[in-house]
Every structure is written in C-alpha cells, then in structure tokens.
C-alpha positions, 0 to 999 in steps of 0.5 A, a space after each residue: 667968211 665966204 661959203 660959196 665955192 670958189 672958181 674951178 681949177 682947170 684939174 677938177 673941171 677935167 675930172 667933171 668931165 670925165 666923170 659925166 662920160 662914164 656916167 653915160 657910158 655906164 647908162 648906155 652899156 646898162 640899157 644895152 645889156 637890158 635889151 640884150 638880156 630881154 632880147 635873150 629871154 624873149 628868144 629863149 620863150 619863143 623857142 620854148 624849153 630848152 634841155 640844159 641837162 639829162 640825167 639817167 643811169 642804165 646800168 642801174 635802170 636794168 638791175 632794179 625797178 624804179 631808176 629815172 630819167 631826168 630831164 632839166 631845161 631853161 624854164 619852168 614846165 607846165 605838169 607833164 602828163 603820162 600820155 605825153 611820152 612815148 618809151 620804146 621798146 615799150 617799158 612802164 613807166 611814171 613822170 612826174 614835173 618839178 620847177 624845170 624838170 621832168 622826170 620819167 620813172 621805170 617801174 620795171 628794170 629795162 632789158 639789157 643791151 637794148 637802145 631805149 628812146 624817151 619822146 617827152 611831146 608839147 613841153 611847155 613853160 609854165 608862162 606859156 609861148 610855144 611847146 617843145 618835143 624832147 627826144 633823148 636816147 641811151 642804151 643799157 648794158 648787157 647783163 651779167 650774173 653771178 652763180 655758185 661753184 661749190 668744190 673741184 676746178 672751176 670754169 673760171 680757171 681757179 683751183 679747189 673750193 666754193 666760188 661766186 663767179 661773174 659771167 655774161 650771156 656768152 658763158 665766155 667770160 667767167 671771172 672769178 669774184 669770191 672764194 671760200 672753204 664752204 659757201 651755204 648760200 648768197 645773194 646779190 644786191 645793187 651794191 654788194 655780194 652777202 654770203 653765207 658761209 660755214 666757218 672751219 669750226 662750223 660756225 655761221 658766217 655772213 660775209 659782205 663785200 663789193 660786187 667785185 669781191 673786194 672789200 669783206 667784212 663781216 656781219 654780226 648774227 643772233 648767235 650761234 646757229 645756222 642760217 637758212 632762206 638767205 633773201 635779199 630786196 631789190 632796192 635798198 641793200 636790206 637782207 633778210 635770213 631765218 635763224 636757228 639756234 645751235 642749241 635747240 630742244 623743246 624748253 629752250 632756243 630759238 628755231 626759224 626766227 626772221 631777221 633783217 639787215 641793213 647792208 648800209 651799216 654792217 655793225 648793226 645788230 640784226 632786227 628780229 621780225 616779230 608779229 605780236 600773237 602769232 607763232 614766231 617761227 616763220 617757215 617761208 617768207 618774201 620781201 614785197 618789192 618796192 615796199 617796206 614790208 614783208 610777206 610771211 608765212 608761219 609754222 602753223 600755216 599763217 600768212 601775215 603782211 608785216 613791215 621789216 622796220 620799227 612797224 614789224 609788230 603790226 600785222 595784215 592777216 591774210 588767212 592760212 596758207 601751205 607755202 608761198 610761190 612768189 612775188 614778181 619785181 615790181 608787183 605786188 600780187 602774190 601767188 600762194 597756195 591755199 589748201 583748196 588752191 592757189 591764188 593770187 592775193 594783191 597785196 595793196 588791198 587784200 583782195 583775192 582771186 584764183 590763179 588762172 588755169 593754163 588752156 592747155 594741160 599741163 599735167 602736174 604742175 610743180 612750180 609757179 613763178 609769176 611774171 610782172 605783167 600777171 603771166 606766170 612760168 610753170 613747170 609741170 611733169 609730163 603725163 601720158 595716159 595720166 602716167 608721169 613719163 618723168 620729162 618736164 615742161 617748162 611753159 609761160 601761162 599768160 594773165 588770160 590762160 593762153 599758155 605757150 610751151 617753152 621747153 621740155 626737159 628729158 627723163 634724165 634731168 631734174 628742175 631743182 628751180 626756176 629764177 626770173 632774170 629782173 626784166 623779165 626777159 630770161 628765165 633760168 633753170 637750174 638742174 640736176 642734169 643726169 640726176 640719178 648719176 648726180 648726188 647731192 652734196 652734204 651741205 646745209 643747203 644741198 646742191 647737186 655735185 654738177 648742177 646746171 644752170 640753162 637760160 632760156 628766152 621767156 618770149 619764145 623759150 630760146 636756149 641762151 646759154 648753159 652754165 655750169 653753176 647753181 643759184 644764178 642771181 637773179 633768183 630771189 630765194 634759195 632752193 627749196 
C-alpha cells in the first residue's frame, strides 16, 4: 500500500493558508508588543521612579511615635539615605529602603492640625538611569482628649455620676464617652478606654471599651483588692497597674505587686511583674517607650529596668533612688531623683549625669517633666526673700539651662499635675483652682471636687483652652 499523501483537496489547502496567515500575524502583533513593551520600560527607566502608591495614617502619625509614610514606585530603589529627605515643619524621623519602596519613620507623634511636606530628593533605581524628586504632602487632625468628671452636672450636658468626656482644643465640643457610679481612674491608648472603677459592693473593676465608649468588657484582676497607678504604653495597647490585696496584714496578702495586660486579648489573666531578689512591692514605675521594658522602683528605694514579658525575672540595677520623675515619649532617658540629687539615667546604657540646673532661679522646684529633645517642664514655688509667697511658676528649662518662664499661677490655685500632650507641643495643668475653698473627694484617688484642666502652649506658654475636668489623656501616669 502507497504511503505518500495523496493530492489536497481544495478545503484543506484552504485551511493551510489560513493557518499560515495567522502564524504571521501572530508573530508580527508578538514582536509588535515586544518593542512596545521594551519601548515602555525603556520610557519608564529614562523617567526614573515613579510613586504608584502612598501610604501614611495622620491621624495615628499624631497620637503615637513610630507611624510611617510609605512610599511604593514602578522600580527597585537604590538605599535612600536619611539626608535625602527633607520633613517640614522639621519632625525626626528614620527611612529605611525595601524592593520599590521607602519608608520614612516619625520618632516622634507630629503636632495636630499641621500640613506636613515629605521631600524624598535623587531617587534612584536600583539599575541606574535618571533620579527621581518625590514630594508628598498630608495634614494631621486636630487633637482631641479625654478628661474625667467625677459627680454633680457635667459640661457635657448629662446627668449625676463620673464621666470620661471627649473634647477638642475649643473646649466647644464636649462628648459624652462613658459613665459610671464611681471611676478611680483611666487611661487612653490608640485603640481603647480602660477604666478603673469601684463596683457597688466596693469591688475593683477594670473596664475596657472603644474610644467611643462602645463595646465594654471587663478584664480579669489578681483579686479582690484595690488597684492604683493605672498606666498605659504608648503603642502596643499593653497596661500595666499596681495591685493590693483586700486582705492585708503582716503574715499574709499581697501589697503594690506590678502587673501587666494585654488589651488585645481581654480574657488573659494579668502577668505578675516579678524580679528575682529584689522586694516585690513596687512603689513607682514607668513604661519605657518604644520598648518592651519597664522602669521600676521598689519599696526599699531600688530602681531596676526589667521587661514586662516572659524576661521579667531578669533585672538591670540602676542604684537606689527616692521617686521617679518620667520618661519623655520616644526617649529613653529617665530623670529621677537621687537622694543627693536628680539626674538623668539613659536607659540604653546605663549612663548617667546630673539634670541641668535652670539659669534663672526658680525657687523651689516641685515638678519635673522632661520633654523629648532633653528640655524639661518644672514647676516651682515662688520665693521672695526666700519666703514662699504661695504663687507657682510653670517654666520649660531647656537641655542647655536656658529656662523660659511660661506662666505663674496665683496664691489660690493649686498644681496637682503636669501632663505632656504626645507631640510635645501643649503642656497641661491640672489644678485645685481656689483650693482652700476646693476639698478633696473620698475617693481611693482623691481629686479636688472642682479640678481644672488649663492647656498652655510649651513654646511660648500661651493659654489654649481651660476645661473643667482632671486627668487629661495625655498624662502617662495618675496623680501623686
């Protein structure tokens, strides 16, 4: 039998044809989109990068340190180095370059209601060809706080009990967030309200909710007992609190014992802060920003660095000390008061030097409360001929001495405490106006029955606003 194919019929041939059209075709819109596609590369490296993409969060760029502006663009980046960027108004900051973005870090929370510009000069692509100038710009919201009422009508327009309003800087705009019979205390973090409260049979309560008040739950405690010295971190939602049994005598129960929470997960049991050998009674204490660690300082005067985690039994010891004055957001150095003195411990390293004095005489000084760029906010009582005349100054001592007076409060009115906004740029005071007239409440926590709340400018002490209202959010710890 005959292999060789026999003659094409007039069909087939037809569909040869055709098949060989589209194979050209085919091959001609292929190469077509090849030099398209490399025409389009070729285009987009003679441009250099290119921002596909930004991403930045100014709302949470002026709550809390750490927030970023990213930056994602058509190619690979060469390392973006820090003194290509250019941030005004002027802010710290850190960049760091990954594939085809850059990133640029605030160290610091960004003041509120600002227009904030991001210059990101010679961008360039990993595989050379021209350099790009990126220029993004966004503006942070105008803050807002939350203060405490406790009892009688509220400024916020509601009725008898203690309430946690929601207010901005015009004072005009109070919102009423949570109520409740009796409220010890609270702290704000990024996400939620936790509130210490007193229960009708005088048990403790930690209460949580959103910052709108919405959504309570309750946290589970060591006991019964009472909790004081209620803190917060500023990033994290992490709490901490000191813890006192109900029962307490000499043989038995426990007394200011440190424990930690995890808002992220209410049904934990707290974590108990223990440091191996030292006294477990811890009579002030701070968490370290930015960090995993805590600050303590123990009855018998030892001030220790620990961590708040699964490392809480390994301990820094840092000497003795009598109290601790604070730790500025996004710093780590500590001013704390020696016996001799007070001064400035940096918390990376352990070293240590004096606070600086202020160049101009105070009097006697009551409160220190230090600022992110080393200057600090002292308040000091008025002297004349070495005589307390009874009036305060409210002054901001710079990280060189130089010391600038911001206000000085009358004979009638009482500093309770002194509260930095996050960005450093308000400082608040809360008072006992008219104190002799003005008696503490029963409390655990004792508050003067009509406390103020006066928010002043730090760079040139300028009266903001005056709210009716203690412990402003922005303070890190309660009142001593």
């Amino acid at each position: 039998m005959s292999t060789e194919p026999g003659p094409r019929t007039r069909r087939s041939q037809s569909r040869h044809r055709r098949s060989r059209a589209f194979a050209g075709m085919f091959a001609v819109v292929v190469a077509a989109l090849a030099v398209v596609g490399l025409a389009g590369a070729a285009a987009s490296v003679a441009q250099g990068p290119r921002v596909t993409q930004v991403s930045v969060d100014p709302e949470a760029a002026a709550a809390a340190s750490g927030s970023r502006l990213i930056v994602t663009t058509t190619q690979s980046l060469a390392e973006v180095d820090p003194s290509q960027v250019t941030i005004t108004p002027e802010t710290p900051f850190e960049v760091d370059t990954s594939g085809r973005s850059v990133g640029v870090r605030f160290t610091l929370p960004l003041w509120d209601d600002t227009e904030y510009t991001v210059a990101i000069d010679d961008v360039a692509s990993l595989g050379g060809g021209p350099t790009a100038a990126i220029t993004e710009t966004f503006r942070t919201p105008p803050t807002e706080m939350f203060l405490l009422q406790r009892g009688g009508a509220d400024q916020a327009g509601g009725a008898d009990g203690d309430l946690i309003y929601r207010t901005d800087l015009t004072g005009q705009n109070a919102v009423p967030v949570f109520r409740h019979p009796h409220i010890e205390d609270f702290r704000a973090t990024g996400e939620h309200l936790v509130v210490s409260v007193r229960t009708d049979d005088d048990q403790p309560g930690l209460i949580v909710t959103d910052l709108d008040g919405e959504n309570e739950q309750e946290l589970p405690l060591p006991g019964d007992g009472f909790i004081s010295n209620l803190q917060s971190a500023d990033r994290g939602e992490r709490i901490g609190y000191t813890f006192s049994d109900a029962e307490l005598d000499a043989d038995s129960g426990r007394e200011s014992r440190l424990f930690t929470a995890s808002l992220g997960d209410v049904d934990a049991e707290p974590r108990e802060i223990e440091v191996s050998g030292s006294d477990p009674r811890v009579a002030e204490w701070r968490f370290v920003p930015d960090t995993d660690s805590i600050l303590l300082m123990s009855f018998d005067g030892s001030l220790l660095l620990t961590g708040s985690g699964a490392d809480a039994g390994a301990a820094t010891a840092l000497g003795a000390a009598v109290g601790i004055d604070g730790i500025a957001r996004g710093s780590s150095e500590a001013v704390v008061d020696r016996l001799e003195q007070s001064v400035v411990i940096d918390l990376t390293d352990a070293g240590e030097e004096p606070l600086v004095a202020p160049e101009a005489d105070l009097g006697g000084t009551t409160s220190v409360t230090p600022l992110p760029d080393g200057s600090t906010i002292r308040t000091a009582a008025v002297l004349e001929d070495d005589v307390p005349t009874g009036r305060t100054s409210v002054a901001l001592v710079g990280a060189d001495g130089a010391t600038r007076m911001l206000t000085e409060l009358a004979e009638t009115d009482a500093v309770i405490q002194v509260c930095i906004s996050p960005s450093a740029r308000y400082v608040a005071l809360m008072l006992a106006p008219d104190a002799v007239t003005n008696p503490y409440d029963t409390y655990q926590l004792p508050l003067p029955e009509r406390p103020q709340t006066r928010i002043l400018k730090v760079d040139d002490g300028e009266e903001i606003v005056a709210l009716n209202g203690a412990s402003i959010s922005w303070c890190q710890v309660p009142p001593l």
